[in-house]
C-alpha positions as semicolon CSV with decimal commas, in nm:
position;residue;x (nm);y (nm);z (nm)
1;X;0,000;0,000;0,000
2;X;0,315;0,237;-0,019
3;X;0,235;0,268;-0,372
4;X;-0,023;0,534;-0,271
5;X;0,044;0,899;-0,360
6;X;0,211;1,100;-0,125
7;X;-0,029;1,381;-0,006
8;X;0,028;1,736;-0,193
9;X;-0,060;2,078;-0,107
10;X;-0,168;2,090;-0,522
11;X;-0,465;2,100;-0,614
12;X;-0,590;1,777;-0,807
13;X;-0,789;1,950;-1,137
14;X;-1,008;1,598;-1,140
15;X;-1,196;1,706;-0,838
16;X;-1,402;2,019;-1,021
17;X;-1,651;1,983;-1,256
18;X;-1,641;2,249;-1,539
19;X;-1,806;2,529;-1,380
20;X;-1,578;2,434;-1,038
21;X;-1,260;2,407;-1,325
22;X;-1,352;2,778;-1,459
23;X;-1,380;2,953;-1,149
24;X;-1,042;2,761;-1,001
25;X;-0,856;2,880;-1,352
26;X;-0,994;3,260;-1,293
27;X;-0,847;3,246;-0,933
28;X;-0,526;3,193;-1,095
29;X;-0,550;3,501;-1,315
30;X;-0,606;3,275;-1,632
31;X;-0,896;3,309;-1,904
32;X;-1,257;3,047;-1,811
33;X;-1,224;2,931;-2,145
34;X;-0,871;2,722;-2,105
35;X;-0,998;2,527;-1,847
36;X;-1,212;2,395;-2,102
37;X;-0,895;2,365;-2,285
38;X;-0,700;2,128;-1,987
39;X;-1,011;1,996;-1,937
40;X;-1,031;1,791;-2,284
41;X;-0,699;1,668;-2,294
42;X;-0,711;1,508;-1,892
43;X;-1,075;1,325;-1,993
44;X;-1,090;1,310;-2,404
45;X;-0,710;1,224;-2,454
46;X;-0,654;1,114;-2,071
47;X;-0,318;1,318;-2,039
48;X;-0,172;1,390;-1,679
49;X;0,154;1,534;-1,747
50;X;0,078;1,973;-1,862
51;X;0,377;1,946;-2,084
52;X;0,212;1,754;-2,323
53;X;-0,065;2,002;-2,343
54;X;0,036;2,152;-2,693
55;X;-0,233;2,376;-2,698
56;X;-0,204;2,557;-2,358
57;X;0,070;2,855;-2,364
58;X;0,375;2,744;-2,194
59;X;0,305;3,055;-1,883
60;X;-0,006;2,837;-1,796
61;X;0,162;2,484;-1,817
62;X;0,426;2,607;-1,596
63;X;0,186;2,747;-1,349
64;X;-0,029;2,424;-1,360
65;X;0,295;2,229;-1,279
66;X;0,337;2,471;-0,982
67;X;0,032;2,502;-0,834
68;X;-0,177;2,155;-0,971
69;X;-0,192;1,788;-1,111
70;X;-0,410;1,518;-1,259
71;X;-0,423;1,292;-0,965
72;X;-0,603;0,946;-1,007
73;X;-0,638;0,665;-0,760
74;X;-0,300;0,431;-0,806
75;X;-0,377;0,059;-0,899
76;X;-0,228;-0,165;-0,660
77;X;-0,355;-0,452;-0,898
78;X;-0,595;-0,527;-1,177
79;X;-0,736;-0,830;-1,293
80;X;-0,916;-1,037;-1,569
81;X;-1,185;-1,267;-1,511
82;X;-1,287;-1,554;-1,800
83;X;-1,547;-1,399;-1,936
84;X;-1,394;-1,028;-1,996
85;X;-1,455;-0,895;-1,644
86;X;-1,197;-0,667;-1,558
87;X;-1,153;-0,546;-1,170
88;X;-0,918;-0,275;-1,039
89;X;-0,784;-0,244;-0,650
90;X;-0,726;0,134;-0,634
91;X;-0,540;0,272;-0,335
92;X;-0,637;0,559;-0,131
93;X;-0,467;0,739;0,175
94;X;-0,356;0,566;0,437
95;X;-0,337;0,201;0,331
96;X;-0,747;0,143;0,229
97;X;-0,782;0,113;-0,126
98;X;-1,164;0,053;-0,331
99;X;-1,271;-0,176;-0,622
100;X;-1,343;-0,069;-0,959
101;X;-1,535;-0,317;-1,223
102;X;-1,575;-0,347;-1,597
103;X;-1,809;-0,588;-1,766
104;X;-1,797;-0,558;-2,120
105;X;-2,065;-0,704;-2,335
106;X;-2,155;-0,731;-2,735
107;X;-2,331;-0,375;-2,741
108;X;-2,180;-0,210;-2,415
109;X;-1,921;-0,186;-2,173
110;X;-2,038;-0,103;-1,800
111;X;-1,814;0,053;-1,548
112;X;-1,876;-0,011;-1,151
113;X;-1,778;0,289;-0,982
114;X;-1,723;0,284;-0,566
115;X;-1,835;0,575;-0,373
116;X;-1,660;0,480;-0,047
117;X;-1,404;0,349;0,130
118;X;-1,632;0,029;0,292
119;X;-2,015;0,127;0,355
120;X;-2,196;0,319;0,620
121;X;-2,481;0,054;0,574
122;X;-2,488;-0,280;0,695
123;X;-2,706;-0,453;0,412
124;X;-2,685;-0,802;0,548
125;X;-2,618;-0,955;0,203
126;X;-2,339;-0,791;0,069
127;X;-1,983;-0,856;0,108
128;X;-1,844;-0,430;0,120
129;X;-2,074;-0,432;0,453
130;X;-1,889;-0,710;0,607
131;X;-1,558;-0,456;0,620
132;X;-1,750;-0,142;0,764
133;X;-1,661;0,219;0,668
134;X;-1,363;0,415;0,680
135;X;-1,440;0,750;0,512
136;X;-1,614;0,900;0,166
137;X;-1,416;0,899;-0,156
138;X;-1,363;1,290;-0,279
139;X;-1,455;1,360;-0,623
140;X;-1,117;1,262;-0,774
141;X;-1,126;0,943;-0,618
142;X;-1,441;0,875;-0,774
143;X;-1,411;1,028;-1,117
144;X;-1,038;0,862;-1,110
145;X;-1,168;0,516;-1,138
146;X;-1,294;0,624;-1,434
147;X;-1,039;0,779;-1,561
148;X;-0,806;0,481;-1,488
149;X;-1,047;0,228;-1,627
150;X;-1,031;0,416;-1,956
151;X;-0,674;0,469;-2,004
152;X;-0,662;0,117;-1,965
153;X;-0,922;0,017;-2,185
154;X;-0,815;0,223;-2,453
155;X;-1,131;0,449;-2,481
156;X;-1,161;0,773;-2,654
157;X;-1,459;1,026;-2,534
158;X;-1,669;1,030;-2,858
159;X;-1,490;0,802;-3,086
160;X;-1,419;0,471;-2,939
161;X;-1,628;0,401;-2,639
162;X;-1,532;0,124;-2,456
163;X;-1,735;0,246;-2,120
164;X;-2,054;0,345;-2,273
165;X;-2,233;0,320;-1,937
166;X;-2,125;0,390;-1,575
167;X;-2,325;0,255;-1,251
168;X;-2,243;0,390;-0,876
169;X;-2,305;0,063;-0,773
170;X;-1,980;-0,083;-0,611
171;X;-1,812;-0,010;-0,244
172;X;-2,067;0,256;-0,026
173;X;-2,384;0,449;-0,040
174;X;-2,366;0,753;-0,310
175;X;-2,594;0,938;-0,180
176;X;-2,417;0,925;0,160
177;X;-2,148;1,115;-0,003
178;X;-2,392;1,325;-0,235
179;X;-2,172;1,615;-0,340
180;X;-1,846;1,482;-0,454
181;X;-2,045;1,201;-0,662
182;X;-2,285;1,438;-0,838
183;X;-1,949;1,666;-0,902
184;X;-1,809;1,328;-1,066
185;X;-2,164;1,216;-1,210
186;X;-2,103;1,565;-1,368
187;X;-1,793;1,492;-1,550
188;X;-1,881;1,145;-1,693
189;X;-2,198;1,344;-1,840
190;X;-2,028;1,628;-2,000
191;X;-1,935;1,663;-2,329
192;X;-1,578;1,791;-2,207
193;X;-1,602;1,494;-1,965
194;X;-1,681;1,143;-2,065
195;X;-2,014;1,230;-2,285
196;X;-2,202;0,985;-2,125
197;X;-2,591;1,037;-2,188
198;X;-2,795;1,070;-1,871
199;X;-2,981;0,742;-1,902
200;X;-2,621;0,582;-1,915
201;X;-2,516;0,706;-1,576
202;X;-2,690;0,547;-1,332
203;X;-2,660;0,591;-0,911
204;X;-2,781;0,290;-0,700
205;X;-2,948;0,367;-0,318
206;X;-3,032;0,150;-0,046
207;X;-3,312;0,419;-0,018
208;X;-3,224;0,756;0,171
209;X;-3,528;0,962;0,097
210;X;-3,448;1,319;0,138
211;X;-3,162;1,245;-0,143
212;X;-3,350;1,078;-0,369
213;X;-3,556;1,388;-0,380
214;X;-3,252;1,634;-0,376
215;X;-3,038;1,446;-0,681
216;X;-3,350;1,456;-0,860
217;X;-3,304;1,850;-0,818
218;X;-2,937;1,837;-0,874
219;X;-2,856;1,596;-1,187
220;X;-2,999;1,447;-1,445
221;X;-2,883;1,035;-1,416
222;X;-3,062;0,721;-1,361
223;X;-3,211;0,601;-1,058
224;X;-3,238;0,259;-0,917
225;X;-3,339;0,155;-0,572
226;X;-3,186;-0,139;-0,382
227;X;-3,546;-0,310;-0,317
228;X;-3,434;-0,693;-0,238
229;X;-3,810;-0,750;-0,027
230;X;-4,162;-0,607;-0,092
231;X;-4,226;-0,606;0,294
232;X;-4,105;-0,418;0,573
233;X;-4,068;-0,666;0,809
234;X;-3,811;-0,850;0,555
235;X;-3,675;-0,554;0,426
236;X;-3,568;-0,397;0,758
237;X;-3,382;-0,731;0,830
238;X;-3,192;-0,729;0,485
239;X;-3,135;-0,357;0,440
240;X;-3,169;-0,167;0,818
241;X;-3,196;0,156;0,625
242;X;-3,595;0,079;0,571
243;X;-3,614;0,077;0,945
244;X;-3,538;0,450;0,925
245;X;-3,723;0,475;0,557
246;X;-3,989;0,243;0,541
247;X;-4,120;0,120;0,200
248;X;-4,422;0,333;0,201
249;X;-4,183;0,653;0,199
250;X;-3,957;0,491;-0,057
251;X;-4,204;0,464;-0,324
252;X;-4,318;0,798;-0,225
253;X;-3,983;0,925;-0,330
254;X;-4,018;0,728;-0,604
255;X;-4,298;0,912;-0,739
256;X;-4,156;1,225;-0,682
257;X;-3,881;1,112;-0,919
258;X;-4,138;0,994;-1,196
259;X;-4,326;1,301;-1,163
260;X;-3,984;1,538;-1,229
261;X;-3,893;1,312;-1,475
262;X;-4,217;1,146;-1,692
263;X;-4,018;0,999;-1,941
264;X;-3,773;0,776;-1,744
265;X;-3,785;0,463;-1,562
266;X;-3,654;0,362;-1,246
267;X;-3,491;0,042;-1,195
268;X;-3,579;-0,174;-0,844
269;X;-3,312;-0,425;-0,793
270;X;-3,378;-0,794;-0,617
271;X;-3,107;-1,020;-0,499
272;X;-3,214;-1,365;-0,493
273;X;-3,145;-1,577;-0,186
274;X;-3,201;-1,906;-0,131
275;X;-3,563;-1,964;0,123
276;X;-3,540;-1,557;0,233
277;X;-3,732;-1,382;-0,047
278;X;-3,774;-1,610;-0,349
279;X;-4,077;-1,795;-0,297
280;X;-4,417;-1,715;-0,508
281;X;-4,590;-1,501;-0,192
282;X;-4,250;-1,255;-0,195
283;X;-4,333;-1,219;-0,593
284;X;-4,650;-1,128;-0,540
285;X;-4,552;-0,859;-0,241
286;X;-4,323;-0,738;-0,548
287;X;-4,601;-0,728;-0,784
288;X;-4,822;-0,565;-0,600
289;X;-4,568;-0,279;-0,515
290;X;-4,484;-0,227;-0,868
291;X;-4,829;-0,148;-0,954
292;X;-4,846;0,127;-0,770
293;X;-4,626;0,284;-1,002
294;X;-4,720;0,458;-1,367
295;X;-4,729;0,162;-1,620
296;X;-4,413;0,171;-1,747
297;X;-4,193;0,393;-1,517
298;X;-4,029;0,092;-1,339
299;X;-3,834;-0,244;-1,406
300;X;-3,717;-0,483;-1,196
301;X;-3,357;-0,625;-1,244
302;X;-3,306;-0,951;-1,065
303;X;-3,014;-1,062;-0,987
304;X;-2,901;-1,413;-0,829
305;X;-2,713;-1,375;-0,476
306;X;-2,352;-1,379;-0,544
307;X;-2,199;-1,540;-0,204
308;X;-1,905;-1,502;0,004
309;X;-1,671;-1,624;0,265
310;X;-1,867;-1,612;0,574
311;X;-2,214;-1,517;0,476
312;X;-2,538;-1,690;0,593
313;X;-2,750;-1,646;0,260
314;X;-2,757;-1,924;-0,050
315;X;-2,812;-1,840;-0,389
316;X;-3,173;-1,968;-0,528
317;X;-3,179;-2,232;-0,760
318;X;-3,200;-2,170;-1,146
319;X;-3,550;-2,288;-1,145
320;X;-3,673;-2,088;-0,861
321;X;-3,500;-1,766;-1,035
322;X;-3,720;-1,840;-1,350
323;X;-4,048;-1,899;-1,161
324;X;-3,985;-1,550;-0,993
325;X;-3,889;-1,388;-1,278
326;X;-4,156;-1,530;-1,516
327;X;-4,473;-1,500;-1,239
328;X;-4,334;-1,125;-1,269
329;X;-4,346;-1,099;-1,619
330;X;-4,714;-1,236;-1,645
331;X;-4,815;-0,973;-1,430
332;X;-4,694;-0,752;-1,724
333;X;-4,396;-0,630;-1,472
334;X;-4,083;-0,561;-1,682
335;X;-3,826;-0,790;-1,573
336;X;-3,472;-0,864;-1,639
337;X;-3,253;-1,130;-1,535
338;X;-2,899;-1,012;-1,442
339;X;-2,652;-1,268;-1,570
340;X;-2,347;-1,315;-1,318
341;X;-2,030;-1,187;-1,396
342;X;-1,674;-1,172;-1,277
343;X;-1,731;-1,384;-0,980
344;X;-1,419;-1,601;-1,020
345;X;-1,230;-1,260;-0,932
346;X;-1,503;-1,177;-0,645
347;X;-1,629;-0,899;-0,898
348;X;-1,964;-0,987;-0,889
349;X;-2,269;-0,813;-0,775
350;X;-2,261;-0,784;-0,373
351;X;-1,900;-0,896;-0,391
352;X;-1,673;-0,617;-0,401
353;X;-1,412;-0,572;-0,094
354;X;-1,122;-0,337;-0,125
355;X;-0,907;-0,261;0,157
356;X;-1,072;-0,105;0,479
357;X;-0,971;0,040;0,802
358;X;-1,265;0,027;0,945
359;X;-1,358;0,237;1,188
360;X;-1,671;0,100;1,312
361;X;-1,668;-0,238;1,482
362;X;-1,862;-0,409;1,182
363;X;-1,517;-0,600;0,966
364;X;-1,341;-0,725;1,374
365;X;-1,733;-0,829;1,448
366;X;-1,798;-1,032;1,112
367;X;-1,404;-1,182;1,148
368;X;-1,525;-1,302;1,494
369;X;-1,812;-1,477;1,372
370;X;-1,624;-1,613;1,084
371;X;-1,396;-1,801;1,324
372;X;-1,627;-1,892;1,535
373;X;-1,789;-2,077;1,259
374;X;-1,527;-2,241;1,096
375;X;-1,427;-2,370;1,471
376;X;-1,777;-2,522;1,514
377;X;-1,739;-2,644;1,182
378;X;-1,424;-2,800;1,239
């Protein structure tokens, strides 16, 4: 983990968006417009040395060199799964480090962007809980995977795409850690940025209401709600957030979100586990939530329970999965299977664990009980 940047008193030009990149460059006495300028060579060619800037006077590159830099997260290691997957462990300050996934497929290539370093929520099915929190990622940090993912992949903003969609979806809770990922949502939409359109940037919750309303204000991305149980009782033992926001004021948020937005959809995502929420009543508690909805302003991605050292939960069988999935779709509920991925490099859905010093007591807790276990096993 010594590999990790040394801290700097410069200024790292990934963490503004343009307007933030404008008003930093008229601070330092220079024209708005050449931060436009710096701004496509670090995201359309990916440059982070200023002498290679051609087109910016050599004054400004020199005072860039003095005063700034193009600071990504380092990678500590990256690797390829069969099937194309491609996962990055990017380090951070102070020995904790994040995961970063690609899965490429025949008509797009989908980046998994982390938020922070571990999770503030203890979702009982996922394996980022398990190592507890440690801090938010700043703007740069969460921008950077994306810029690191594309330098590797070889992608050029507007020409050859190889990221053509980007989901906050990995390590944390985004909307925990609103402002520096809508200041990095920001950059992967604009046109100086990464170009992405807004229906290809999409930010995942566990459900904190007062954001979901307030990003709806801020940016204009994709929603989708991390649903996993139609009924409090289940829910609040899978994701404790719905203790706090209860479904009822979920879908009311929801709503809101349809209403600002009438031409969009929001996706509801359902992990699959084995006995807890896959049987034909827990459809029908899904079903009945989804229809109270717009036709056609929701769709519910499924996706099989990806497990882990340690955990309690079992994936459902294949032919449970399509029973759910097709007692969905005859209830004219649009419903998509996700196919696992990148789970022979732990890159799969619910799988992602970086490098954590935890400071809560969750990652000593879960090692406790994982001992415990494999003594009474043993």
């Amino acid at each position: 983990m010594n590999q990790v940047a040394a801290t700097t008193d410069k200024v790292n030009l990934l963490d503004f968006d343009r307007q933030g990149l404008r008003d930093f460059f008229a601070q330092l006495g220079e024209k708005p417009y050449r931060a436009e300028q710096v701004m496509k060579w670090i995201y359309h060619r990916l440059e982070d040395d200023f002498g290679k800037m051609t087109d910016v006077g050599k004054a400004l590159r020199a005072k860039l060199e003095a005063t700034c830099y193009v600071g990504p997260p380092k990678t500590l290691f990256d690797k390829a799964a069969a099937d194309g997957t491609h996962k990055w462990l990017l380090g951070m300050d102070g020995g904790n480090a994040v995961e970063a996934v690609y899965i490429p497929e025949p008509t797009r290539g989908t980046l998994c962007v982390s938020s922070q370093v571990g999770c503030g929520l203890n979702c009982q099915f996922c394996s980022t809980a398990t190592q507890g929190f440690n801090r938010n990622l700043a703007a740069s940090e969460v921008i950077g995977q994306m810029w690191v993912a594309a330098k590797h992949l070889g992608n050029v903003t507007h020409q050859n795409r190889r990221i053509t969609n980007v989901v906050m979806m990995g390590m944390g809770e985004p909307l925990l850690n609103f402002d520096n990922v809508v200041t990095a949502m920001s950059l992967m939409r604009d046109d100086l940025g990464f170009g992405l359109a807004s229906k290809r940037v999409t930010l995942s919750t566990a459900g904190l209401v007062p954001m979901i309303d307030k990003l709806s204000e801020a940016i204009d991305v994709s929603l989708a709600v991390s649903l996993h149980a139609a009924n409090d009782e289940l829910r609040t033992e899978l994701v404790p957030l719905n203790k706090r926001y209860p479904i009822a004021e979920l879908m009311g948020a929801c709503l809101r979100w349809i209403e600002r937005r009438p031409r969009t959809s929001i996706t509801f995502e359902y992990t699959l586990m084995r006995g807890v929420n896959d049987q034909p009543e827990h459809a029908k508690q899904l079903i009945k939530l989804m229809r109270k909805l717009p036709t056609g302003s929701a769709k519910v991605n499924l996706i099989p329970f990806n497990p882990f050292p340690g955990t309690r939960f079992e994936r459902s069988d294949a032919d449970t999965i399509r029973a759910f999935q097709t007692q969905l779709l005859n209830a004219n509920i649009l419903t998509m299977l996700r196919r696992t991925r990148g789970d022979d490099i732990d890159a799969a859905c619910g799988q992602l664990k970086g490098q954590v010093l935890d400071r809560t007591r969750r990652q000593a807790e879960f090692r406790k009980r994982l001992g415990e276990g494999v003594a009474h096993a043993s």
